[in-house]
N, C-alpha and C positions, 0 to 999 in steps of 0.2 A: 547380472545386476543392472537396473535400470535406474537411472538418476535424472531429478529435477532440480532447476535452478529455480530460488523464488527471491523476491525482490521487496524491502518492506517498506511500509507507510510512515506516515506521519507519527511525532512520538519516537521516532530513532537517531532524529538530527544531535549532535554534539559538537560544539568548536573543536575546530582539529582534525573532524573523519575527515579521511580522503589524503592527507597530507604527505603523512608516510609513504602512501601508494604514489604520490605524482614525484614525490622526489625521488625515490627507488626505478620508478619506471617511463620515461617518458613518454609511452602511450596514452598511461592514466593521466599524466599533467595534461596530454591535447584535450582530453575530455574535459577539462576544466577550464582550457582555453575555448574552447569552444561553445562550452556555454555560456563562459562572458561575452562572446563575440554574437553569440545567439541573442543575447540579455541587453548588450551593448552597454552595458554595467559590469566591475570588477564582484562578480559574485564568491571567487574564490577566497576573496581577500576576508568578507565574512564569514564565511565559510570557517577559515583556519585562524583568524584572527579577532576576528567581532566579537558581537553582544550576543549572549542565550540569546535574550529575551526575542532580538529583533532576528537573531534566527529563525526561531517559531514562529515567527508571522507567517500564516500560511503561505502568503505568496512570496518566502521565502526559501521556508524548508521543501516547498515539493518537491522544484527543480535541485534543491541542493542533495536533496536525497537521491534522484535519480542520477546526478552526476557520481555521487560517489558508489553509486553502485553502478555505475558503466565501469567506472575507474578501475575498481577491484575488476570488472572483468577484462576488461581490457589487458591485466594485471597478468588474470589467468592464460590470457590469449599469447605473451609476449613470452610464457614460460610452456609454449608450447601445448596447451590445452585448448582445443576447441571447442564452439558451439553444438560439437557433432555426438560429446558426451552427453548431453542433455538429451532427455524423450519428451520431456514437458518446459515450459516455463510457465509461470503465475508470479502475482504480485498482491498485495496487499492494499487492498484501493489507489494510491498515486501509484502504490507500485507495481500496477498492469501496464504505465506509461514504460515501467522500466526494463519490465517484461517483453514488451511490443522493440521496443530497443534495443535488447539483445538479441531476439530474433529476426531482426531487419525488417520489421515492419512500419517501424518510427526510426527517421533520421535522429540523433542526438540534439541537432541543433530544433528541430521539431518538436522532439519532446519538452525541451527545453522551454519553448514560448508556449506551449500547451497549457504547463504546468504554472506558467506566472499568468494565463491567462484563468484558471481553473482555480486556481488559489486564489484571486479577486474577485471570481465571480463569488466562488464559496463563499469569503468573506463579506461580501457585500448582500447577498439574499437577502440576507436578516438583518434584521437590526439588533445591535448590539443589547442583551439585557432578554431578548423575547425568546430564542430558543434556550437549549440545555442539553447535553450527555449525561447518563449514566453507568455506570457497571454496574451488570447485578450476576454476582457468584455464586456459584452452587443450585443454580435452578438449570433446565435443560432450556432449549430452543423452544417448545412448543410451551411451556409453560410461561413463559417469558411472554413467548407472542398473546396468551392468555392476559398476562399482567398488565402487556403495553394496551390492550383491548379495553379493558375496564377501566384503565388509567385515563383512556384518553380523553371522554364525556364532550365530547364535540371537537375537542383539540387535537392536533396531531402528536402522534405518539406512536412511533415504530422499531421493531427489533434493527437496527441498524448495522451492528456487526458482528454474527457468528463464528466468534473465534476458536473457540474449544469447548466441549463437553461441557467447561462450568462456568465457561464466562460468555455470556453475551452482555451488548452494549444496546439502551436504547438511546432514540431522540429525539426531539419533538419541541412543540411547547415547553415553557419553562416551568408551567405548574404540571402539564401532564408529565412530564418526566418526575416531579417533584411527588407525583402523587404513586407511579410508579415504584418509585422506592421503597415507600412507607409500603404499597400492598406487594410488592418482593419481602422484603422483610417477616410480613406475616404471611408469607406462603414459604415462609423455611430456610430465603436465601442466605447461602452464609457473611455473605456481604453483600451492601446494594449504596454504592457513592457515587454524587456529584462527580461529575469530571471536568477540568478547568479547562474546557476549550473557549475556543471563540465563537463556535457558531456550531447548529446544528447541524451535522452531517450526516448524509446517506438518511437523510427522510424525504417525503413531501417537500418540506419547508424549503428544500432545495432546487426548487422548479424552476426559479429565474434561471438559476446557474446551469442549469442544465441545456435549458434554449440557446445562452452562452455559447457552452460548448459546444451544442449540435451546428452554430454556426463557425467557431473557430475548425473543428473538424473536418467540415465541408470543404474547408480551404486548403487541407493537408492529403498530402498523395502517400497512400498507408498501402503496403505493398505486402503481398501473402509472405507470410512468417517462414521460416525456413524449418520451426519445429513449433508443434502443436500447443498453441496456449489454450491455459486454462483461467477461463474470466469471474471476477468474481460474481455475477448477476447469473453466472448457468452454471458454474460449478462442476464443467464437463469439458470435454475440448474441443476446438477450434482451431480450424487453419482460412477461415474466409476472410479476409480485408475488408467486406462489406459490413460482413458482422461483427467481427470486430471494434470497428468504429461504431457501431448501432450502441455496441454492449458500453461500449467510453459514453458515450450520452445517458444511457438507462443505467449505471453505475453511481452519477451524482446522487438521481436519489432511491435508490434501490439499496436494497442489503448486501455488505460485504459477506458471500457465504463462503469463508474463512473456511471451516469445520467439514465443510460436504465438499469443498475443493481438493482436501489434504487428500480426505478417503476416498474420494474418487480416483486421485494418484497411485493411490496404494492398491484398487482394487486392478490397476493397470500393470501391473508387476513392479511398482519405483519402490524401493526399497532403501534408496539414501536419498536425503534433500539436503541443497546446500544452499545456505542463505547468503543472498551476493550483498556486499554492501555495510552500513553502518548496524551494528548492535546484534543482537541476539534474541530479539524477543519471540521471531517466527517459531526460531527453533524450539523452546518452550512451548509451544503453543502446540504443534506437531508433535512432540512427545506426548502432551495428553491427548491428541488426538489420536494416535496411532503408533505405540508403542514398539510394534513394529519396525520401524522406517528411522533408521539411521539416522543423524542430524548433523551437519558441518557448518559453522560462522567460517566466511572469507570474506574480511574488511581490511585485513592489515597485510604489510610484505610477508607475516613468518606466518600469518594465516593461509597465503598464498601457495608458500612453501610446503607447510605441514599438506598441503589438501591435494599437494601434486606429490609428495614423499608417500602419501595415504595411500 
């Protein structure tokens, strides 16, 4: 049986992840310490005690997310499970930072400033009001990329995140995604909604932040993975450090390919995925992608427990 560890994005953050884990374990609290000391701000304190709202500010949940999913593994680690169980890791756009982290290609405290720099940049691209997300359900990938195509009439407009069989995400301008919908809609989608973000992500529209990145990156010493990750821009694996870091720069705005990542796993022999970290949504997403392939949530201590009893 071959097993992957995947790590998820944005949209999983909740007051309190991570908590359970740092007081059960005190590996998972250094991860928390550590990235306040990274942050040189009490991030934890938000984390398990703050405001939703200013959670989700992107240049909050990124790093908060990748801490809490070092935590849980770190969790794994102290209960005697290795990184050596793993054949693959992947992430879910922030969550290749968290990915690269568990494989020791990213220091924690690296990931850490990454992600609060990545999250401002994202934030900052656009201005507030000019881009837009949507979900459109029940249409496939190429039909989508069809829909985002006519939608866009000079504007930008792209399939952004390939998550499963029936859901893709576009993004873009705020009327071409607007316009998108209405022609999802009447090409059969079973649903096609706005999504409350802040800003456009994984389009074009994302290019400042990308330059961003490709400079903060330059700065960091990313070291070959100890296990082959798989990015979401190739959808295939990787053990090079060079490309690695390429793929973190062409990821701001390029397509999370969610859906051809799972099954490329699966055509590898993985047959269980365990989602490290806050929430469960991967793992949904993986069952309709590959029905096949096992699915395991470890965020919490008895999560820890059950997946090392498993």
């Amino acid at each position: 049986m071959s097993v992957a560890f995947v790590f998820p994005g944005q949209g999983a953050q909740t007051i309190g992840m991570g908590r359970d884990l740092a007081l059960a374990y005190p590996a998972a609290r250094a991860v928390f310490d550590e990235v306040d000391a990274a942050l040189g701000e009490k991030l934890s304190d938000l984390i398990w005690e703050g405001d939703q709202d200013t959670l989700t500010l992107t240049q909050n949940a990124q790093p908060a997310l990748m801490a809490t999913s070092m935590a849980a593994l770190r969790a794994l680690e102290a209960e005697g499970l290795s990184m050596g169980k793993a054949s693959f890791v992947a992430g879910h756009s922030l969550g290749e930072y968290s990915a690269l982290c568990a494989a020791g290609s990213l220091s924690v405290a690296d990931a850490a400033r990454l992600l609060r720099t990545r999250g401002r940049a994202m934030q900052e691209a656009v201005p507030v009001g000019v881009g837009a997300m949507a979900a459109l359900l029940g249409l496939d990938f190429e039909t989508v990329g069809a829909v985002a195509a006519e939608a866009a009439q000079g504007e930008v407009c792209q399939a952004a995140n390939d998550n499963d069989p029936g859901q893709v995400v576009v993004s873009g301008h705020v009327g071409a995604v607007e316009r998108a919908v209405e022609i999802a809609k009447a090409k059969g989608a079973k649903r096609a909604v706005m999504l409350p973000v802040s800003a456009p992500f994984h389009c074009a529209l994302m290019e400042p932040a990308a330059r961003v990145m490709a400079d903060a990156l330059a700065e960091v010493d990313m070291q070959t993975p100890s296990v082959t990750v798989v990015p979401n821009v190739q959808a295939t694996g990787c053990t090079d450090a060079a490309q690695l870091r390429e793929m973190l720069v062409q990821q701001v705005t390029g397509s999370v390919r969610w859906r051809e990542s799972v099954a490329w796993m699966g055509t590898q022999g993985v047959s269980e995925i365990w989602e490290i970290g806050a929430g469960k949504a991967l793992s949904g997403m993986i069952r309709r992608i590959d029905r096949a392939i096992a699915t395991r949530a470890v965020g919490t201590p008895d999560d820890v427990k059950a997946a090392l009893d498993g």
